[in-house]
C-alpha positions in Angstrom: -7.5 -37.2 81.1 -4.8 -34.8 81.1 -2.7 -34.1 77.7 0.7 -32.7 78.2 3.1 -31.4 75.1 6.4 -32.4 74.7 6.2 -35.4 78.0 9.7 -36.9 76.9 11.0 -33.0 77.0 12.2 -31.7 80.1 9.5 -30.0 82.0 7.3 -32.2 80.5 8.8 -35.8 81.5 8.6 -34.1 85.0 4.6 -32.9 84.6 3.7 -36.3 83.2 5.3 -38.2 86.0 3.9 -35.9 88.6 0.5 -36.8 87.1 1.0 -40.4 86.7 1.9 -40.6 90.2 -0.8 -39.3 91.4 -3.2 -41.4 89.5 -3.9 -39.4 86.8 -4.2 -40.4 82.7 -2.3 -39.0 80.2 -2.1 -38.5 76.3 1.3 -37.2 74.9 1.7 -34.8 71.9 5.3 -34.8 70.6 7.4 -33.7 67.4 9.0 -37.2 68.1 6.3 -39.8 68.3 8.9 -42.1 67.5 11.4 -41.9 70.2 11.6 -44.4 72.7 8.5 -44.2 75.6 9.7 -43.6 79.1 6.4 -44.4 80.6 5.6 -47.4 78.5 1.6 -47.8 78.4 1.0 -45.5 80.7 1.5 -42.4 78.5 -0.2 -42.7 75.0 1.6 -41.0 72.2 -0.1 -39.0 69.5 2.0 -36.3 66.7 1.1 -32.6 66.7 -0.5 -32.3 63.7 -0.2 -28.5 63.4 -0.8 -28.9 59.6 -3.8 -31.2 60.1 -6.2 -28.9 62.4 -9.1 -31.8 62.1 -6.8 -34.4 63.7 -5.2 -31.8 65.8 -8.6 -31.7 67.6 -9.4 -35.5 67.6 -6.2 -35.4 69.5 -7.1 -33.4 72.6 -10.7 -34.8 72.8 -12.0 -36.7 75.8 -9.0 -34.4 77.8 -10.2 -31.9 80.5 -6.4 -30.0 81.0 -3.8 -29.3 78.8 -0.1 -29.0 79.6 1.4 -26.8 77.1 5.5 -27.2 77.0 5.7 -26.4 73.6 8.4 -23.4 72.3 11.8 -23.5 70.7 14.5 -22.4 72.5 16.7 -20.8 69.7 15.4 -20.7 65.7 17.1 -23.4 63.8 16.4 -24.7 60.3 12.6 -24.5 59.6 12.1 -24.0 63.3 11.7 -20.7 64.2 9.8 -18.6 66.6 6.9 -17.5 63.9 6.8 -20.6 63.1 6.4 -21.8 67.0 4.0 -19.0 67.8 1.7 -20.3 64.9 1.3 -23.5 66.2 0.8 -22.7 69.7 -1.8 -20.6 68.1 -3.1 -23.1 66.4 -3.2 -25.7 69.2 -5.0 -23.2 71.2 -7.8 -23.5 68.6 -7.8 -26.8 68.4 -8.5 -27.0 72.4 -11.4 -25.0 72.5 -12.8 -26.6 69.8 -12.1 -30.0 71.5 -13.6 -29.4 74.5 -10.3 -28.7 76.7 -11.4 -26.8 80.2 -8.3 -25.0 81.2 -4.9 -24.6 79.6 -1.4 -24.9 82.1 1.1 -23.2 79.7 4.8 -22.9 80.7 5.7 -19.5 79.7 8.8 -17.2 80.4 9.5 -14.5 83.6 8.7 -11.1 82.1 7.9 -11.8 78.5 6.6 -8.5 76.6 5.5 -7.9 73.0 7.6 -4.9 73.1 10.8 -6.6 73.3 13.4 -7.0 70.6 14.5 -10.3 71.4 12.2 -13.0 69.6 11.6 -16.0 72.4 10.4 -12.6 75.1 8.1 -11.2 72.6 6.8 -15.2 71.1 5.9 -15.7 74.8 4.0 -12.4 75.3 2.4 -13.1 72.1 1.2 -16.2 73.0 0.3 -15.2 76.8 -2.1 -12.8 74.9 -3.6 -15.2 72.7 -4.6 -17.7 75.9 -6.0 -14.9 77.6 -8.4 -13.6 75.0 -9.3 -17.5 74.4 -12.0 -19.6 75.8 -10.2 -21.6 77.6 -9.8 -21.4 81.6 -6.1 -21.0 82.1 -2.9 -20.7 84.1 0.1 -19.1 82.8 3.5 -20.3 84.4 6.5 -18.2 84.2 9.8 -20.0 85.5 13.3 -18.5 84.7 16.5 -20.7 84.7 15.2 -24.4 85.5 17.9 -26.9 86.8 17.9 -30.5 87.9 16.7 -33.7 86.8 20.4 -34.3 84.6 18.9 -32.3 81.5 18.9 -28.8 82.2 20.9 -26.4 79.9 22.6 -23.7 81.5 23.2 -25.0 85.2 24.9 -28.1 83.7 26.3 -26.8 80.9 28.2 -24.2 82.9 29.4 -26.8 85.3 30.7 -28.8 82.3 32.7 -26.5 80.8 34.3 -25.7 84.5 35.4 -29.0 84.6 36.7 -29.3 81.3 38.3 -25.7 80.6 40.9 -23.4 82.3 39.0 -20.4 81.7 35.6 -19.4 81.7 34.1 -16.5 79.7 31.4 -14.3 82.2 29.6 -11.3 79.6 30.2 -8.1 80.8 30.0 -7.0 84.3 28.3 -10.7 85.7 26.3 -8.3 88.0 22.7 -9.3 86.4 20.8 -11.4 88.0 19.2 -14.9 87.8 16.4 -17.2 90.5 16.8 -20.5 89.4 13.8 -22.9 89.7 14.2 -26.6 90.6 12.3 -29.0 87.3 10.8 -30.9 90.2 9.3 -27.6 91.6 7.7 -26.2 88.4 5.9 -29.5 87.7 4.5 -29.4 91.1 3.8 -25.5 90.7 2.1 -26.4 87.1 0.0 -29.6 88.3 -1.5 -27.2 91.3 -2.2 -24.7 89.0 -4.9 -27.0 86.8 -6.5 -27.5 90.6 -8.0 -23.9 90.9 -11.1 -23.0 89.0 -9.9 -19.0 88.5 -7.6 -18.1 85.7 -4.1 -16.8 86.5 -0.3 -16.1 85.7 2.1 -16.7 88.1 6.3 -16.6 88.5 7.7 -20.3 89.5 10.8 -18.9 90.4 13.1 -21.1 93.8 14.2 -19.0 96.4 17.9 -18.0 95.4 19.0 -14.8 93.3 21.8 -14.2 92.1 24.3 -13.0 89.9 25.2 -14.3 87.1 29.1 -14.0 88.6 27.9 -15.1 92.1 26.3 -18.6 90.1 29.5 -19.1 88.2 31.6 -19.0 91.2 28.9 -21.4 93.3 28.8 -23.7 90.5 32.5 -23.8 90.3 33.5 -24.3 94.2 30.4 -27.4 93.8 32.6 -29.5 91.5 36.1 -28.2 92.6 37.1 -26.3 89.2 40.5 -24.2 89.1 39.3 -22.3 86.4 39.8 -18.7 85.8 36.7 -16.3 86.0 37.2 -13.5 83.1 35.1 -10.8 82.3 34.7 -10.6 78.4 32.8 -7.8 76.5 29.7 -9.1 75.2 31.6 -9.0 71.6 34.4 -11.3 73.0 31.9 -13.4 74.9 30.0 -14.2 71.4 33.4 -14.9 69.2 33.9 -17.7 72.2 30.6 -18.8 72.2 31.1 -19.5 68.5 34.5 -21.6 69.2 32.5 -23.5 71.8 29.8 -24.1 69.9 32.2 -25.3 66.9 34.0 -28.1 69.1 30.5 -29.5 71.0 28.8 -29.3 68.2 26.1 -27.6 69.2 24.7 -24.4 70.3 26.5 -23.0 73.4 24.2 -19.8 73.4 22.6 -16.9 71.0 23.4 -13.7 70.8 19.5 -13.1 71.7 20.5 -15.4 74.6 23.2 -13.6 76.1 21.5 -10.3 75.7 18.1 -11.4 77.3 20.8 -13.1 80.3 22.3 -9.6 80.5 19.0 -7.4 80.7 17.8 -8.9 84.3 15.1 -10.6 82.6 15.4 -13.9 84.8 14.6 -13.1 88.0 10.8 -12.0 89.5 9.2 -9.5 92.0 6.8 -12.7 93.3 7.4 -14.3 96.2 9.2 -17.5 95.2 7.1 -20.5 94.8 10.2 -23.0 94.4 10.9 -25.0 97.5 14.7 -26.4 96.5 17.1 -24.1 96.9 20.1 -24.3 93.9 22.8 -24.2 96.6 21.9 -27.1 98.7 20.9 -29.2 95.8 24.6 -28.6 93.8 26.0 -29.8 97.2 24.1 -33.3 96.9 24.3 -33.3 93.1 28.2 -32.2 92.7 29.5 -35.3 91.5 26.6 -35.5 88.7 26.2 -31.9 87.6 28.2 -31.1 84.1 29.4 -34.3 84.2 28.0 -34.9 80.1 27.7 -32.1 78.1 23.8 -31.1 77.6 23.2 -30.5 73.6 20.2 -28.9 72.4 20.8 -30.2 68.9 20.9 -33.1 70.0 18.0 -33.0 72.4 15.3 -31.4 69.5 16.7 -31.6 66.1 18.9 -34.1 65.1 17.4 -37.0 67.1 14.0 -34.9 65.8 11.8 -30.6 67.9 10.9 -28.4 70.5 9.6 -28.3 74.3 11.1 -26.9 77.1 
């Protein structure tokens, strides 16, 4: 029995189906047990119970592997990164104490406790905390995910080059980005519950680039006239707020941009991701930012938070 967090989230939906494929059983913890069931009685479907340690634990028994997809991607409301941190924290607990042999936890490329920007340091933090548990373990650390019609910042991007004459790139646009396929994480996440040694590893595809260089791919993919300008990361944040304003939604944080702008999404590892971004925007042009992606949506006002 396999339990995986968040399995009607992004990279979640993708692990569970990976597993189901393959024969495997799974148990779902969600902030939404009441939204609709993609995988019908295949996938049961349990709350998190971060106040309730005692069920918490019921929970994850009779489970050998847990699939850990739960974070926040920006604070919002009474969701906040503490507040994220201490429940990872206390699911942690609540797996030892359940009998869970190894943990897969979808973390970030290059988190440290030392840095200023909240989601970073909340993944270090919690990195830490799995490492001086019990528990057997595998740390993933993708960067910029795309596919599957849900990601973020790949479609989201391509959406507003469809839809705007000009589009805003922070600074320079010379920092750098390795975007991993969703399809190649889950696969990179199931393997990694297979070995029997504990580990961290990147899940990063085979492409870098800059962050200019992925505008301009994206826009020659879907055929948008728009004008590339280079705003200061001041400008860029005043537009962001616009945006954010008319989609209702938001576009990206301050703590986004600045974590986008300090390299932080690229790795030294050799790639693990098969798809490569370029080829799969070629066979995926007529799809990709074709509906605008809302994270509000997505975790908080249809209920949140996985990756």
């Amino acid at each position: 029995m396999n339990v995986v967090t968040g399995a009607f989230g992004y990279t979640g939906k993708h692990i569970t189906q990976r597993l189901l494929s393959a024969g495997e059983r799974v148990r779902t913890l969600t902030g939404h047990p009441n939204r609709p069931n993609p995988f019908g009685e295949r996938v049961s479907v349990v709350p998190f119970n971060f106040e309730d340690p005692v069920e918490l634990v019921k929970s994850l028994q009779g489970a050998t592997t847990l699939y850990n997809t739960y974070w926040v991607r920006f604070a919002h409301g009474d969701f906040t990164f503490d507040r994220a941190v201490h429940n990872t924290k206390v699911l942690i607990k609540a797996a030892e104490e359940a009998g869970i042999s190894r943990i897969v936890h979808i973390s970030i490329t290059n988190p440290s406790e030392h840095s200023p920007l909240p989601y970073f340091k909340g993944k270090a933090t919690l990195e830490m905390a799995i490492v001086s548990s019990k528990l057997s373990y595998a740390i993933v650390r993708p960067a910029v995910i795309f596919g599957g019609g849900e990601d973020i910042l790949i479609n989201n991007i391509a959406w507003l080059l469809r839809h705007f004459p000009v589009f805003g790139v922070p600074g320079s646009g010379d920092y750098r980005l390795q975007p991993v396929f969703v399809e190649d994480l889950a696969e990179i996440a199931v393997d990694a519950a297979r070995h029997d040694r504990s580990l961290i590893l990147d899940a990063v595809g085979a492409e870098v680039y800059t962050f200019g260089q992925l505008v301009e791919l994206i826009a020659g993919a879907v055929g948008s006239r728009a004008r590339i300008a280079h705003l200061s990361k001041e400008r860029t944040l005043s537009a962001l707020r616009l945006l954010g304003w008319l989609v209702r939604d938001v576009v990206l944080t301050a703590e986004e941009v600045e974590g986008l702008m300090s390299d932080l999404l690229v790795s030294s590892d050799a790639p693990r991701g098969k798809t490569r971004l370029s080829e799969w925007l070629r066979q995926n042009a007529e799809h990709v930012g074709a509906r605008y992606a809302s994270e509000l949506d997505r975790h908080y006002r249809k209920a949140g938070g996985a990756h």
